[in-house]
C-alpha positions, 0 to 999 in steps of 0.5 A: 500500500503507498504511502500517503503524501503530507502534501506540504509544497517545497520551498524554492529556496533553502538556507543552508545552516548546518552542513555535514561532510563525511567523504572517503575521496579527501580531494577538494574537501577541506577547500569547500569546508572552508568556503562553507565556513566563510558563509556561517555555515556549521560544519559536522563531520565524522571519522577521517573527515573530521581529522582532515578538517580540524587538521586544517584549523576549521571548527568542526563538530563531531557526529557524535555531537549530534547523536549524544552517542560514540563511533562503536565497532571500528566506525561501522557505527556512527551515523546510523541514528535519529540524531542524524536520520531524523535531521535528514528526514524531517519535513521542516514545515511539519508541526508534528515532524517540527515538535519531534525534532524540538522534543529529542533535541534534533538538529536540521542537516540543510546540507550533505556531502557524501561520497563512499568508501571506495568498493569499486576500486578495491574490487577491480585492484582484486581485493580479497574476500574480507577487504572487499566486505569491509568496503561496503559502505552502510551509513553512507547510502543510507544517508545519501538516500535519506537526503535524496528523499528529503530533496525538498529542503536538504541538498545532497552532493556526491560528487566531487566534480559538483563541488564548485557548481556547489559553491556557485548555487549557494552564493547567496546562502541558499539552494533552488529546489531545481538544483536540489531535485537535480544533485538528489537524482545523481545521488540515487543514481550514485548508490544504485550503481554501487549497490549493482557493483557490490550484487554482481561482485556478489554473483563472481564471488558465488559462481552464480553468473546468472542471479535472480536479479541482475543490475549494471551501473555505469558513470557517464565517461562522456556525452556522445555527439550522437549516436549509431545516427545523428538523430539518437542521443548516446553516452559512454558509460564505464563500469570500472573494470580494469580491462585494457581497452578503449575505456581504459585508453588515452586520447593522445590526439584527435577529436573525440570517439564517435560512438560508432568509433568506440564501437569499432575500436573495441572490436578491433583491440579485442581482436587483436589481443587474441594474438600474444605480442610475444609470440608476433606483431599483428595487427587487424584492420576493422570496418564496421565492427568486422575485420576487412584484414588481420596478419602477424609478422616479424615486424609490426610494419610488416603486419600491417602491411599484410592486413592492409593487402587483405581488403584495402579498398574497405580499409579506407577510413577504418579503425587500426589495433596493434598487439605492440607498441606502434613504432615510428615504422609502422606508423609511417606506413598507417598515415599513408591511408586516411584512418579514422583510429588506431589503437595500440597498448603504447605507443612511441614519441616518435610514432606520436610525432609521425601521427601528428601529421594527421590532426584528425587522426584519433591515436589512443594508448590502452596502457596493455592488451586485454586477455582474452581469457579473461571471464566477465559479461557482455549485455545488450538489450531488447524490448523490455529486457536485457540480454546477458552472458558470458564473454565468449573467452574460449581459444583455440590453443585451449581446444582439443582439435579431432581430425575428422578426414582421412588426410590430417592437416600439416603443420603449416595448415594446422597453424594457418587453421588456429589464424583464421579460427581466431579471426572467425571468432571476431567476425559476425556470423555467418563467418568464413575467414580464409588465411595463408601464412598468419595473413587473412586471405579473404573475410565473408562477414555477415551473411544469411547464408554460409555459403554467401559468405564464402564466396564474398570472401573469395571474391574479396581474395581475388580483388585482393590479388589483383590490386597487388598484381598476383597471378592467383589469389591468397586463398590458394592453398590456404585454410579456411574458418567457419564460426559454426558448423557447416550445415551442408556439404555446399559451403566447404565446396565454394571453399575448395572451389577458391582454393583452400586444402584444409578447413576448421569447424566446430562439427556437430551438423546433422550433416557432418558425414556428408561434409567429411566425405566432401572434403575427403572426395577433394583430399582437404583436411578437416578438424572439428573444434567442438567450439563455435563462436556465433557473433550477433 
């Protein structure tokens, strides 16, 4: 049953007479205390808070003032009391509320500044068990909801970032209704986003990857110019995860990531990542969320070079990832080609220099590679709900590959079966990716049919050969990925038809027998993953 409303009109304006400071992050405090101070206002505070200010010759009283009561339990207890909550909650223009505030001797909090202990940073730095718990904060959320609810006459600030519109609101001593209805929806957005950390570090801690409930809280990185389309308005929102990443990166030149960008790029640096930069230098080029070239090489420049061959008519104005640091070689070789960002984990002063030349050019260093292994979730939503699941980290290396022809693979076939795996896993189904010599020869990206997406992919192949004045296309002799089984025996045809002598596939089609007995017929060799890798 809902509560009944006392129906009491807010003010406009409230005067702020009585303060209460309680932050874990010190940043800016003290200077906004002391501001405060300046306007007659009656500073309270507690814990460390309290030292920092009295630690910089500001009258301060303790919360303890205000509840008649000590902190207990090392500070778990401390504002968690009518003397506090009722200073909150009160509706000042009640006379009932009025008297019971007179009657225990509660005193009006007109202003509360609050933010929590730091749970998101002590669980992305992989805090253990009993450090994380302790890091949940209780009094805090609590009395930033009790003042969120009580908008109409208390002010309530988060945010350390808002402490200077703060101070600009209040120059006359008071606040408008608007700006308190506006720092009391941050606030509950603020403790709704903590309360999704704290539940989903909950299901990670427990193995339960699909709880009851699931929240996922985010803080606004930056406002998008717009969206997929200019029409629709888009955000970048982070979630704290350590992830090396777009997220994670730093713009060292260009204008801010387009949502599509950010989109691109991601998809690219994961990509990317599958390839350890200690066992080569590689590189992907994406267009539109799939890849149009990926290679490794001796050298970053040289691997770049060979994407690049793969598709470079669809490489124009696309996004470039590397496994290592961008050198001032390869990054000669990228500003020969209009490029709309390249991602890397570093990237050297004189690389920056070079990529200077090309002021529109977006250059972001992530500060490492994402591992690919590494479990956590992805989401997407639809109508009336959202989608989640498991990041797809399986790898190829991890798998136990069945030879399931009469030929096996050689080695060379086997390594290139690995690459265009890989690749295949990034591309968006239906996917066929061809590949020779740790070099992409053809991509079929997207298709409703597998078949279509092989041949797509050796049409590119042969386009590819004839802008680098080959007499026969890379996927001659190549290997040949599919994300998904291959439903019927049409798809490895188109496959052999362009040249490929051996072919890497999760199996498990109702088909499978005919599929073998193809690729037996033509002498190709075939492993099964047991793995498949959509990607919608």
């Amino acid at each position: 049953m809902a509560v009944a409303s006392k129906k009491i009109p807010a003010p406009d304006e409230v005067r702020i007479q009585t303060a209460l400071l309680s932050v874990s992050d010190k940043a800016g405090i003290v200077e906004l205390a002391c501001a405060l101070h300046e306007k007659g206002v009656r500073l309270v505070s507690t814990g460390g808070t309290h030292k920092a200010l009295a630690g910089a010759g500001l009258p301060v009283s303790d919360v303890s003032e205000l509840t008649g009561f000590p902190e207990v339990m090392d500070g778990r207890v401390k504002t968690l009391h009518p003397g506090v909550h009722g200073g909150l909650l009160a509706i000042r223009d009640d006379a009932d509320h009025k008297a019971a505030m007179d009657a225990h001797g509660i005193t009006a909090i007109d202003l509360v500044v609050i933010n929590l202990y730091p749970f998101e940073e002590v669980r992305a730095e992989g805090g253990d068990y009993p450090t994380t718990v302790e890091n949940i904060d209780i009094g805090g959320p609590a009395m930033i909801r009790a003042s969120a609810k009580n908008h109409a006459y208390v002010t309530i600030v988060t945010d350390p970032a808002d402490y200077a519109t703060l101070l600009d609101e209040i120059a006359n001593g008071t606040t408008r209704y608007v700006f308190r209805q506006k720092m009391a929806a941050k606030a509950y957005a603020r403790t709704a986003a903590y309360d999704a950390a704290i539940s989903n570090w909950f299901a990670e801690a427990l193995d339960t990857p699909m709880p009851r409930h699931r929240a996922i809280g985010g803080v606004l990185k930056e406002e998008m110019r717009y969206g997929e389309n200019p029409h629709q308005k888009a955000g970048f929102y982070v979630t704290g995860e350590k992830r090396p990443g777009v997220a994670t990166a730093t713009l060292l030149q260009g204008k801010q990531l387009s949502y599509n960008n950010i989109n691109d790029t991601d998809a690219a640096f994961e990509l990317v990542a599958e390839f350890l930069p200690e066992n080569a230098p590689a590189c992907a080029i994406i267009k539109h969320a799939n890849p149009c070239g990926v290679a490794t090489a001796p050298s970053l420049a040289e691997a770049y070079r060979r994407a690049l061959a793969c598709d470079s008519t669809s490489a124009f104005g696309g996004i470039i990832a590397l496994n290592q640091q961008l050198d001032a070689e390869t990054a000669e070789e990228i500003v020969k080609l209009f490029t709309e960002v390249i991602i890397a984990p570093s990237v050297s002063d004189e690389a920056k220099a070079i990529i200077a030349r090309k002021p529109n050019l977006r250059l972001l260093a992530a500060g490492g590679l994402p591992d690919p292994r590494t479990p956590g979730l992805t989401a997407k939503t639809v109508a009336g709900g959202l989608l989640v699941q498991t990041r797809d980290n399986g790898m190829v290396e991890d798998l136990e590959l069945k030879v399931v022809t009469r030929r096996a693979p050689t080695a060379q076939e086997l390594e290139d079966m690995k690459f265009a795996f890989k690749v295949a896993k990034h591309v968006k189904s239906n996917a066929v990716v061809y590949a020779k010599d740790g070099q992409t020869a053809g991509i079929g990206a997207g298709q409703m049919s597998r078949v279509d997406s092989a041949r797509i992919a050796a049409i590119k192949a042969e386009e590819a050969a004839k802008a680098l004045g080959l007499a026969t296309p890379l996927t001659r002799g190549s290997a040949v990925a599919s994300e998904a089984f291959l439903p019927f025996a049409d798809g490895l045809l188109s496959a052999i038809a362009a040249g490929a002598t051996a072919v890497i596939q999760p199996g498990g089609s109702m088909r499978d027998d005919e599929v073998i007995a193809a690729a037996n017929e033509h002498d190709v060799a075939m492993v099964f993953t047991g793995m498949r890798h959509f990607r919608h």
